[in-house]
BABALO-657699 format. One record per residue (C-alpha): residue in one letter; x negated, y, z. Coordinates in steps of 0.02 Angstrom, whole numbers, padded with zeros to 5 digits, always signed. Each point is the difference from the previous one (the first is absolute). Layout:
N
aXYZ
...
! end
This chain:
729
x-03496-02819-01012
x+00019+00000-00192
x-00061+00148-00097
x+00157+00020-00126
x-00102+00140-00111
x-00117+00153+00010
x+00033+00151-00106
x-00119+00099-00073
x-00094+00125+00116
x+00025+00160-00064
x+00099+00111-00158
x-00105+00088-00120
x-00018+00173+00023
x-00099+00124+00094
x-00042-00017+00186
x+00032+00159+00092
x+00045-00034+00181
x+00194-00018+00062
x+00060+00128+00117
x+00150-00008+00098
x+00062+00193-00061
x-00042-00060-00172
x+00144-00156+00005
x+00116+00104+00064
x-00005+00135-00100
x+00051+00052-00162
x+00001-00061-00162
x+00032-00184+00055
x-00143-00127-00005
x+00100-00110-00071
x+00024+00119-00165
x+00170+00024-00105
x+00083-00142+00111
x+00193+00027-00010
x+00144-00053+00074
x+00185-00006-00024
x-00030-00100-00165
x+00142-00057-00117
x+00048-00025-00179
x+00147+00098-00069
x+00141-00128+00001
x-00022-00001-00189
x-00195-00053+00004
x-00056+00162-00106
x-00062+00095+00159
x-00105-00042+00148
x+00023+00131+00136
x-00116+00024+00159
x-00016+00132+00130
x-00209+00060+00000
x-00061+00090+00141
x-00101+00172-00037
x-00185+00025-00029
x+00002+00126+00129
x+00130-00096+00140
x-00001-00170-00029
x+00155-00005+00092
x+00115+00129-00121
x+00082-00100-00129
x+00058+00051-00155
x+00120-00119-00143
x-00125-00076-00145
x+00050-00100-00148
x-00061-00098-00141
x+00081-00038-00168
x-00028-00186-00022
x+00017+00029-00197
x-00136+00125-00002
x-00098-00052+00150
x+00001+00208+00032
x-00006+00053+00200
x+00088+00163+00043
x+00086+00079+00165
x+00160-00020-00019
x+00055+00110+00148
x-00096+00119+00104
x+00027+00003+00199
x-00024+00181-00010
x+00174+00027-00126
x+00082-00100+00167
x+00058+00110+00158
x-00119-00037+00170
x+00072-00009+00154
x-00001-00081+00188
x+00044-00183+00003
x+00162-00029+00085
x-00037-00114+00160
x+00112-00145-00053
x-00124+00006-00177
x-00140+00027+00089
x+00020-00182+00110
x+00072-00080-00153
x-00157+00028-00088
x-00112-00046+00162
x+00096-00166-00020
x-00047-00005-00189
x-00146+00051+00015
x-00032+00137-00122
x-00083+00148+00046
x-00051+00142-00110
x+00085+00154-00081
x+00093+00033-00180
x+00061-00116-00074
x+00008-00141+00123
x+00145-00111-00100
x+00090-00017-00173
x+00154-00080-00058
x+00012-00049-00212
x+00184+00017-00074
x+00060-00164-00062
x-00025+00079-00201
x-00171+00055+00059
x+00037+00166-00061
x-00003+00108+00176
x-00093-00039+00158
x+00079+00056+00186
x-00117+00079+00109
x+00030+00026+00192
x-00085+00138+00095
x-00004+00086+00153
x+00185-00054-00009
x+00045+00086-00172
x+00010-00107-00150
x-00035+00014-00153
x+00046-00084-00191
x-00137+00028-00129
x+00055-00046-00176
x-00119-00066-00119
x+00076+00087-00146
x-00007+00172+00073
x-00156-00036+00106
x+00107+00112+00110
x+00019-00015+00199
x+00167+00053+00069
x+00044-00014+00179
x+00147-00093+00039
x+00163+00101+00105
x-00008-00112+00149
x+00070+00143+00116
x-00097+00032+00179
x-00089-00121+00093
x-00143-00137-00028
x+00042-00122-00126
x-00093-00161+00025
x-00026-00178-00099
x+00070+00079-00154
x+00003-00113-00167
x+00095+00004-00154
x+00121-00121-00014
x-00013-00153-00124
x+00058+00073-00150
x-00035+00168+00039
x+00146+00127+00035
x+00009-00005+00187
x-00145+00047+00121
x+00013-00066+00157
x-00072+00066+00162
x+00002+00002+00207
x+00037+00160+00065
x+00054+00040+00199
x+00019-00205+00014
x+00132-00004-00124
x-00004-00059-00162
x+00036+00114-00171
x+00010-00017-00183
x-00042+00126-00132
x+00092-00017-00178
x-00141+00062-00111
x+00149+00033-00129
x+00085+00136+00095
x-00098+00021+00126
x+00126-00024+00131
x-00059-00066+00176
x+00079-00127+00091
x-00011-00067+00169
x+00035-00208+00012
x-00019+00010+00185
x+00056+00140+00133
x-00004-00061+00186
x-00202-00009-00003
x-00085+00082+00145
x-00096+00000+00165
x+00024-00209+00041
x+00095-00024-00185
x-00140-00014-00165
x+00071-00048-00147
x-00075-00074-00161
x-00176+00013+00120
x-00134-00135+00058
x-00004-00022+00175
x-00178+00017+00085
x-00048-00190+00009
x+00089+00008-00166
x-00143+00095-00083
x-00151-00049+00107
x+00021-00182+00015
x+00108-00058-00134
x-00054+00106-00151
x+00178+00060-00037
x+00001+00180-00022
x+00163+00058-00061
x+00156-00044+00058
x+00113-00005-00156
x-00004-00097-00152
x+00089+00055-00181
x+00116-00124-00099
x-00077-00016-00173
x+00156+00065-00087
x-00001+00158+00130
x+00182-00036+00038
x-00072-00043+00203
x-00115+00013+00113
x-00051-00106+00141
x-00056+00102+00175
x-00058-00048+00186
x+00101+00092+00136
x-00103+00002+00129
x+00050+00042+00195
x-00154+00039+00102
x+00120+00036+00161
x-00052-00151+00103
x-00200+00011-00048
x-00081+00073+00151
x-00046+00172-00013
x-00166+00071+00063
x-00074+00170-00001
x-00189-00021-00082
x-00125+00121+00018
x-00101+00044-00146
x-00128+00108+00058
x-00080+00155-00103
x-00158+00091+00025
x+00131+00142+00029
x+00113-00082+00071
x+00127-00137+00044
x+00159-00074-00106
x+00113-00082+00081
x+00100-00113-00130
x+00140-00098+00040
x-00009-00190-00068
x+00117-00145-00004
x-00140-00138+00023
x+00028-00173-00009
x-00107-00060+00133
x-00037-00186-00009
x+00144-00106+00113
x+00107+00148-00032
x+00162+00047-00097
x-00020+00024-00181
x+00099+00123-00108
x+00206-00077-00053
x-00010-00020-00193
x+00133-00024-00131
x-00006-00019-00178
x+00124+00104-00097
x+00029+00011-00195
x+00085+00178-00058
x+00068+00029-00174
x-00051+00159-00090
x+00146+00044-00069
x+00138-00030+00156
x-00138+00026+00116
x+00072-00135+00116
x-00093-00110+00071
x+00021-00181+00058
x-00105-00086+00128
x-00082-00174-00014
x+00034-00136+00138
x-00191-00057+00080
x+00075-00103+00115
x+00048-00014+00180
x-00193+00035+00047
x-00030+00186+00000
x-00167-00024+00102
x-00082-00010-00204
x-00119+00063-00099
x+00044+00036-00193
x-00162+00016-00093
x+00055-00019-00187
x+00147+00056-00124
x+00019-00031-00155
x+00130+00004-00152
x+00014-00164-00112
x+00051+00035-00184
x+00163+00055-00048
x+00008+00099+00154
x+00141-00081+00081
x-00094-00095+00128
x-00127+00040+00142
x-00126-00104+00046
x-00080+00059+00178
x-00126-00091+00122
x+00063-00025+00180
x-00136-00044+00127
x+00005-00048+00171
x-00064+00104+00167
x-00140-00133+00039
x-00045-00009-00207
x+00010-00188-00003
x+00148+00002-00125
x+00022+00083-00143
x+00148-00024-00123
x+00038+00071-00170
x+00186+00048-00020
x+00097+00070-00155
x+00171+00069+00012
x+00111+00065-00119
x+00052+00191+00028
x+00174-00077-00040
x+00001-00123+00167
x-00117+00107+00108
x+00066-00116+00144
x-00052-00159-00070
x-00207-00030-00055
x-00075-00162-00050
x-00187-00038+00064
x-00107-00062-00156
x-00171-00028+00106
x-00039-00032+00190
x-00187+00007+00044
x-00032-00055+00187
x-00171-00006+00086
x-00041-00042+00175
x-00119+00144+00023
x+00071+00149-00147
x+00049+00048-00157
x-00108+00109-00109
x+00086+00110-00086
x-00035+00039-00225
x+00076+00086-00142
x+00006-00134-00101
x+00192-00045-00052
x+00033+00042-00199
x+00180-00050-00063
x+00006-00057-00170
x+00084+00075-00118
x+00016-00134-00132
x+00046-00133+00096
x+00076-00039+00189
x-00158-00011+00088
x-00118+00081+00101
x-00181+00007+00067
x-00030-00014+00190
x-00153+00013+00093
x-00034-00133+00146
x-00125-00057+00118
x+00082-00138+00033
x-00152-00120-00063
x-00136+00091+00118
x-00028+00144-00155
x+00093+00125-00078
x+00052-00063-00162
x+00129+00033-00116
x+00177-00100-00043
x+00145-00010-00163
x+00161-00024+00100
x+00183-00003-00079
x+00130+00103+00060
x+00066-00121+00112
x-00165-00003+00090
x-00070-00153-00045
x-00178-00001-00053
x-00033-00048-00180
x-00196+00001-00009
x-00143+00084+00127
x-00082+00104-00130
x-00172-00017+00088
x-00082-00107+00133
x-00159-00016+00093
x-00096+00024+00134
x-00024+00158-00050
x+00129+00166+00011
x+00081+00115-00113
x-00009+00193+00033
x+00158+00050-00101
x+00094-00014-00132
x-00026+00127-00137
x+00110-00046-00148
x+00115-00107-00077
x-00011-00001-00193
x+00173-00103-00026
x-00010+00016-00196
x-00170-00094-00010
x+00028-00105+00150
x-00143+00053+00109
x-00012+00068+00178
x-00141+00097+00044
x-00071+00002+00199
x-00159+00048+00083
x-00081-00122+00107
x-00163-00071+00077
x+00002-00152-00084
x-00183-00011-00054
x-00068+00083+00170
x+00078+00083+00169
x-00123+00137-00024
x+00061+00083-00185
x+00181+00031-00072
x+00055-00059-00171
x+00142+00029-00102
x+00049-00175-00080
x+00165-00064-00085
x+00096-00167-00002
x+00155-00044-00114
x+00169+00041+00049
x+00048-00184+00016
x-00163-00068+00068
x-00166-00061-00030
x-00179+00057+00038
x-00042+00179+00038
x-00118+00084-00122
x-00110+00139+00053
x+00021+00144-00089
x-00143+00116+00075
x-00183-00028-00021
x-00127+00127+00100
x-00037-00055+00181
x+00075+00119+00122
x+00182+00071+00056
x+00141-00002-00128
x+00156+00105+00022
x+00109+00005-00157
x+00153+00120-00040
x+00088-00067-00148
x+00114+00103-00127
x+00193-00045+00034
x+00051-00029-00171
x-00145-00081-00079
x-00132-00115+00069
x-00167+00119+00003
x-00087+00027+00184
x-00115+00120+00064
x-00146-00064+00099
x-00054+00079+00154
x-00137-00071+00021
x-00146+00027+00109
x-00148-00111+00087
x-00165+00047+00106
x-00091+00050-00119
x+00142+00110-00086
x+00117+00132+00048
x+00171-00021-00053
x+00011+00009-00189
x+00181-00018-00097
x+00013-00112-00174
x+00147-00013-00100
x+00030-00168-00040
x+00095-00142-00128
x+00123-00134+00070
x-00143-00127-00012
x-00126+00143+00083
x-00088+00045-00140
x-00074+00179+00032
x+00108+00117-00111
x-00104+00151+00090
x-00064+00083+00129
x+00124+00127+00072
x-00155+00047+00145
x-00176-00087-00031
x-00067+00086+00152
x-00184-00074-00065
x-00145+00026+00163
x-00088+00107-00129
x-00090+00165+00004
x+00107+00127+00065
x+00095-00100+00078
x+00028+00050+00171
x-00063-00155+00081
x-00150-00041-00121
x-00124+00120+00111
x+00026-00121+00146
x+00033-00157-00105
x-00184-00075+00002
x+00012-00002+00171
x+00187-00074+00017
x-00016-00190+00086
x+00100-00135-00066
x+00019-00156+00133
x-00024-00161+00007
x+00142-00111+00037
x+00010-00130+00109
x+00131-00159+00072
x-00009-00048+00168
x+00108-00113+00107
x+00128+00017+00127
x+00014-00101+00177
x+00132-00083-00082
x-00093-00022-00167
x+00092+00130-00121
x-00121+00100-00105
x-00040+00183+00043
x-00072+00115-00124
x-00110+00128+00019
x-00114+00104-00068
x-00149+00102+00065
x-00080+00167-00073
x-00192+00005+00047
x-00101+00163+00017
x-00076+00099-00137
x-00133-00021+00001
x-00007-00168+00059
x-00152-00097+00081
x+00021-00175+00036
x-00138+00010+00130
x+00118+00111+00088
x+00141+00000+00142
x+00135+00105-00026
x+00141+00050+00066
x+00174-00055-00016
x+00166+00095-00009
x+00146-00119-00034
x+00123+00075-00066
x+00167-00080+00013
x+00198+00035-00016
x+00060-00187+00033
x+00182+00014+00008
x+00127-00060-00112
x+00036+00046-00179
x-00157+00081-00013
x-00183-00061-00096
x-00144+00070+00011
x-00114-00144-00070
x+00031+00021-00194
x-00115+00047-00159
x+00105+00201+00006
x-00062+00168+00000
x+00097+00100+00144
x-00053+00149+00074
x-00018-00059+00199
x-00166-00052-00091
x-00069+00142-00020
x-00041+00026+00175
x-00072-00192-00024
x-00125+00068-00123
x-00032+00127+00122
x-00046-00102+00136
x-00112-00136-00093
x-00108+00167-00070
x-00003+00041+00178
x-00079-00166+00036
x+00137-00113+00068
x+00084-00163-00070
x+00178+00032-00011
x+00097-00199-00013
x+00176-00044-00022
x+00118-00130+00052
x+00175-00056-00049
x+00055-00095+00155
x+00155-00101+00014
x+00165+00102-00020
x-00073+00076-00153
x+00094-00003-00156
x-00004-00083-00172
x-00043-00160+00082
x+00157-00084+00044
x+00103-00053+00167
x-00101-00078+00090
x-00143+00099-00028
x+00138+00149+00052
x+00090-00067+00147
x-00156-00063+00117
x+00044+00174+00096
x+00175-00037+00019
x+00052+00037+00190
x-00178+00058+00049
x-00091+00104-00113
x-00154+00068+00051
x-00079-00154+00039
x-00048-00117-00170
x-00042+00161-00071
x-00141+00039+00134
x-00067-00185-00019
x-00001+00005-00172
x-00105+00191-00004
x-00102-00111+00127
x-00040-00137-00129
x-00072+00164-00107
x-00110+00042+00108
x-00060-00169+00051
x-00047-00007-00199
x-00089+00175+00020
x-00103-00050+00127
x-00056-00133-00101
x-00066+00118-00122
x-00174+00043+00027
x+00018+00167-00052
x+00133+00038+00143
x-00023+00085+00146
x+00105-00127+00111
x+00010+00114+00173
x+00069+00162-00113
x+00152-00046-00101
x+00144+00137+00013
x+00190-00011-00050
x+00099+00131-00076
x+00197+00009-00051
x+00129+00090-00018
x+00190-00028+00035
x-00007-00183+00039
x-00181-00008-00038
x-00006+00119+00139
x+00102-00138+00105
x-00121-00112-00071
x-00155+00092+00062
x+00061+00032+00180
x+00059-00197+00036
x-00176-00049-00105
x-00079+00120+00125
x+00106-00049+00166
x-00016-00184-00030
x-00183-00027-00080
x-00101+00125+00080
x-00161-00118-00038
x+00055+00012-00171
x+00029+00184-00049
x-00127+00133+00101
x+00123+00150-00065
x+00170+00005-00086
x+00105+00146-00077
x+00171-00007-00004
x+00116+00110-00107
x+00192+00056+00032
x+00009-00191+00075
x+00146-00079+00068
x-00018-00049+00187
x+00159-00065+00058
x+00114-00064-00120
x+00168+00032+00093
x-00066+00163-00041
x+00032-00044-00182
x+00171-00040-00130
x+00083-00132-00013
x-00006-00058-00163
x-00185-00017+00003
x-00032-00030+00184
x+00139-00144+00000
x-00062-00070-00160
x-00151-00062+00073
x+00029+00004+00211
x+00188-00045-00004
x+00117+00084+00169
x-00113+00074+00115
x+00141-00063+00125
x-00005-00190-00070
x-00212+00013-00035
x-00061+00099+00144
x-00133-00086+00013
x-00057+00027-00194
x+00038+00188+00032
x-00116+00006+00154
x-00127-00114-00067
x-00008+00109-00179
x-00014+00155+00100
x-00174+00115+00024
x+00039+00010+00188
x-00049-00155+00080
x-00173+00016-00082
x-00033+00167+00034
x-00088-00073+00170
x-00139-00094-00126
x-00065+00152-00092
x-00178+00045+00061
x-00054+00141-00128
x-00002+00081-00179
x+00165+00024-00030
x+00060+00170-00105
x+00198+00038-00049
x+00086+00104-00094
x+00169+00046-00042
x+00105+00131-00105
x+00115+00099+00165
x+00164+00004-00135
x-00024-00185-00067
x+00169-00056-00020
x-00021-00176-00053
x-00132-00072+00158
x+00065+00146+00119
x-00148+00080+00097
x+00057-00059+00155
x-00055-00170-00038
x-00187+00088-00005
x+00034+00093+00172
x+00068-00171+00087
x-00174-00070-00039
x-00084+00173+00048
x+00072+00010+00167
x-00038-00189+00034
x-00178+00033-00037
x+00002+00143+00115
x+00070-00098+00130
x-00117-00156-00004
x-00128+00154+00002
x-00066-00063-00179
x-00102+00131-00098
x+00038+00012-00178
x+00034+00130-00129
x+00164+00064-00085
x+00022+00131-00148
x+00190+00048-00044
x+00033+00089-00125
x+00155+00155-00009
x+00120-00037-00095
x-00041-00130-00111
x+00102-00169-00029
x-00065-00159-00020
x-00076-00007-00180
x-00120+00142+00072
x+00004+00122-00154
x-00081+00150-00041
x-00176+00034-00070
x-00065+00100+00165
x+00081-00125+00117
x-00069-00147-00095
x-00182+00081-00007
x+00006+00019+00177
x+00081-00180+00043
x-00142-00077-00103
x-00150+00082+00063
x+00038-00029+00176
x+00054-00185-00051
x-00212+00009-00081
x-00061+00086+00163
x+00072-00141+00098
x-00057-00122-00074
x-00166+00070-00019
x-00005+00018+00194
x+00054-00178+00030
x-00071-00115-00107
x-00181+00088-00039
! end
């Protein structure tokens, strides 16, 4: 074991006790910490969506003027009509997940002079000029993933799974697409679509407005099952095309209509149709299409670009092929000013970024290491810099760095240690920093091309009056720690110790884990599942952490040691944490607990089920317990064909194991989840029942799987306490 680094122990501030009504409740103890941030294409404005002192989770529009450095709302929820979600919005925003009320998304006009804001399926234009909101005549109905298009006179929406344009000039409405309905969505993500590949629209504007591209998508062959989502007073019954894993996927085809004949040609994919299409996306001049095809089993993906002249005839500029899968990114940028383009590869073992010609041929990898990049943020092709986030320095913090256009070393542009998101202006190369660490909530600076701090747009300072500084002398920081694999790849960790803390001591553990792919927990970040963290070392416990193999950010092989059979490395590898723990002379060796949710709640049964001698008690959240139960992009991903890997499939299922589970062992599960369905809860219930196993369940009515609400989460949590309370002390 090497210790990497140990923060500091606690904030400043006063050092009132943390109660589990008091971090769910309102105002946020995280203070004015906003969302939906961007910078008015222009640069003058930066734009963010700030929840209300009185319901953190209302949002209204705020603004400030760069020039002045002046803060103001720019639009109030309240001016905005309420109303009941439509269903189709309501899962589309599961799949995003944003949850809250008001204003919940924003579009900026091209001329940043108006902003388009969608809600409760009305939308509405607000001009700057008049400071005026108007809704917009988009006729009956729920209009959905609305956005202005690129210069401004159309507005573009979803409505009844067709797609329609506004003309903002005269007003008249237009549909593009007219055959959409029951199995038939147009210009709409499909369900893996949005949950697995981060694509949530399915339609993408020319920049000259003369075209856009759209998904038809034909859900007729997806099996259909009726899922229960059960109420405290009573039952729905929804209908659901579900994409089991090892079954049929939806038929997809790429069209490209033009706005003013409003006919529409269709792109050739290829002989395959058994495909998944997770990006589109116009190259300049907007005569040619460049779209990414990708294969059933996700080993290939190519990068095609067809010209809406010769729709039947696309050339393939990249081919990435793995022998376990292909990660998907957002990180292709066409030039502009000359024939090239920026790709995004693993190909090396880590993400990192590539200058390619037009022909495909790679002209210089941009960046390199054994290290990866998060994303690229922005291409500055007047100055000859691209700008990316990364974890060059350390795994455990994001950075924003840049490296010239044409090569050479990267230069780090951010300096504070901690998580760096940046949103940069379109037309000029300033940046907001969202930035946040353990020691402080997320705070928003404005920000020069070479990050010089223009200003602070939200300081957010832990000071008096602050809604967190009552509690902050008691908040823990961890210490961080690197540990080795069987196989010898490094594992971090980091572990939270008890306030107050007595080194003659043994204490409790509760390891608290998610462990599946594209997911960290191990990093120097404020988040809010910590709060209940804080809770529980106040309450006497060590809470620890490990990133086991399959996490993210550190590169293939890290990632693919679960390919075929997951479950398995991931258990060893919590197993290696607690073999450090008990090493500890402060632990309490025979009481260590593990807790998760979604696949940390996979991860505590199979912890549970196959180490018994390691874990005395394990809670499990909304987990996944047979994955055939699952879709396929994800499931497939990682397990392959459950007809080709049976054997994977049964060996990464709860089921076998459920015979090895002695004791401790509390679920829960929200009865209208529709991401992990319950019944993957009630499979493991009955089993229980059947080996005559005593444990203890809690479901909750109608809640999905992010478990919202203030009362539902106040109740979750203190039974969560109780439990452990009962089990460990």
């Amino acid at each position: 074991m090497i210790n990497a680094h140990a923060m500091e122990t606690h904030m400043d501030g006063n050092k009132s006790p943390l109660t589990i009504e008091r971090f769910n409740a309102s105002p946020a103890l995280a203070g004015t910490s906003p969302r939906g941030l961007k910078l008015s294409p222009d640069g003058k404005r930066v734009t963010y969506l700030v929840g209300r002192a009185d319901n953190q989770s209302f949002y209204d529009l705020w603004q400030m003027d760069v020039a002045t450095q002046k803060t103001s709302i720019l639009v109030n929820a309240d001016k905005l009509a309420g109303g009941e979600l439509s269903d189709e919005e309501k899962a589309r925003r599961e799949r995003q997940r944003i949850y809250g009320q008001g204003i919940m998304e924003y579009d900026w006009s091209a001329d940043s002079k108006a902003v388009l804001i969608p809600s409760a399926g009305k939308l509405y234009y607000y001009s700057l000029a008049d400071k005026k909101v108007t809704e917009l005549a988009t006729d009956e109905g729920f209009a959905t993933d609305a956005r202005l298009s690129p210069n401004g006179r159309f507005v573009s929406f979803v409505r009844d799974q067709n797609l329609f344009v506004l003309d903002l000039s005269n007003n008249k409405l237009q549909p593009l697409t007219k055959d959409g309905g029951g199995a038939i969505k147009n210009g709409m993500a499909e369900f893996v679509a949005q949950e697995e590949m981060s694509r949530y629209t399915g339609y993408w504007w020319s920049d000259d407005e003369s075209k856009i591209a759209f998904t038809r998508v034909d859900e007729s062959d997806v099996e259909q099952v009726t899922r229960n989502e059960i109420y405290a007073d009573g039952i729905k019954l929804t209908e659901q095309r579900y994409p089991y894993a090892g079954k049929n996927n939806v038929k997809i085809a790429l069209g490209v209509v033009n706005i003013g004949s409003k006919k529409t040609i269709w792109i050739d994919l290829g002989k395959e149709q058994d495909i998944y299409l997770p990006r589109v996306k116009w190259l300049p001049g907007s005569e040619q299409l460049s779209f990414q095809w990708q294969s059933r089993d996700q080993k290939d993906l190519q990068l095609r670009v067809v010209s809406t002249n010769k729709p039947d005839s696309s050339q393939v500029l990249v081919t990435e092929r793995s022998k376990a899968w292909i990660n998907l990114n957002k990180d292709l940028y066409f030039l502009e000013k000359q024939n090239a383009f920026i790709w995004a590869s693993e190909r090396d073992g880590y993400l990192h970024l590539y200058l390619y010609d037009l022909n495909g041929k790679v002209k210089t990898q941009l960046t390199q290491g054994d290290w990866a990049v998060d994303n690229l943020e922005h291409v500055d092709e007047e100055n000859g810099w691209v700008y990316f986030s990364g974890r060059k320095d350390t795994p455990t913090e994001r950075h924003l760095y840049r490296v010239p256009l044409m090569g050479g070393e990267p230069e780090k542009i951010s300096s504070r240690s901690g998580m760096h998101n940046a949103v940069f202006a379109e037309e000029k190369s300033v940046y907001l920093d969202y930035f946040n660490s353990l020691t402080q909530p997320p705070q928003i600076s404005l920000h020069d091309a070479v990050g010089e701090k223009i200003t602070w747009v939200e300081q957010n300072a832990v000071v008096e009056g602050h809604p967190i500084f009552d509690h902050s002398g008691l908040w823990r920081t961890p210490e961080f720690n690197k540990l080795k694999a069987e196989d010898g790849q490094t594992l971090y960790s980091r572990i939270f110790k008890p306030v107050p803390f007595d080194a003659a001591k043994k204490y409790p553990v509760v390891v608290r884990v998610y462990g599946g792919p594209h997911a960290q927990l191990v990093t120097n970040s404020w988040s809010e599942q910590d709060y209940f963290t804080q809770y529980l070392v106040q309450q006497g416990f060590i809470v620890f952490q490990l990133d086991n193999r399959g996490s993210a950010h550190r590169g293939t092989q890290f990632e693919h040691a679960i390919y075929h059979h997951l479950g398995k490395v991931e258990v060893d590898d919590q197993k290696v944490g607690v073999d450090y723990l008990r090493s500890l002379p402060y632990v309490d060796g025979d009481n260590i607990a593990i807790y998760g949710h979604s696949y940390g709640g996979y991860m505590a049964l199979m912890s549970l089920f196959k180490a018994p001698d390691y874990f005395k008690a394990a809670i499990s959240g909304a987990p996944v317990s047979d994955w055939r139960l699952y879709d396929t992009h994800y499931t497939e991903r990682y397990l392959g064909n459950p007809v080709s890997n049976k054997k994977g499939y049964d060996a990464s299922s709860i089921m076998p194991y459920v015979k090895g589970y002695q004791s401790g062992l509390l679920m829960y599960h929200g009865m209208a989840d529709d991401n992990v369905l319950f019944e993957n809860s009630t499979r493991v219930y009955k089993a229980l029942q059947d080996e005559g196993k005593l444990f203890q369940m809690i479901d909750y009515p109608g809640s999905k799987h992010s478990m919202r609400g203030e009362k539902v989460r106040n109740h979750l949590y203190r039974s969560l306490a109780d439990f452990l309370e009962r089990q460990l002390k």
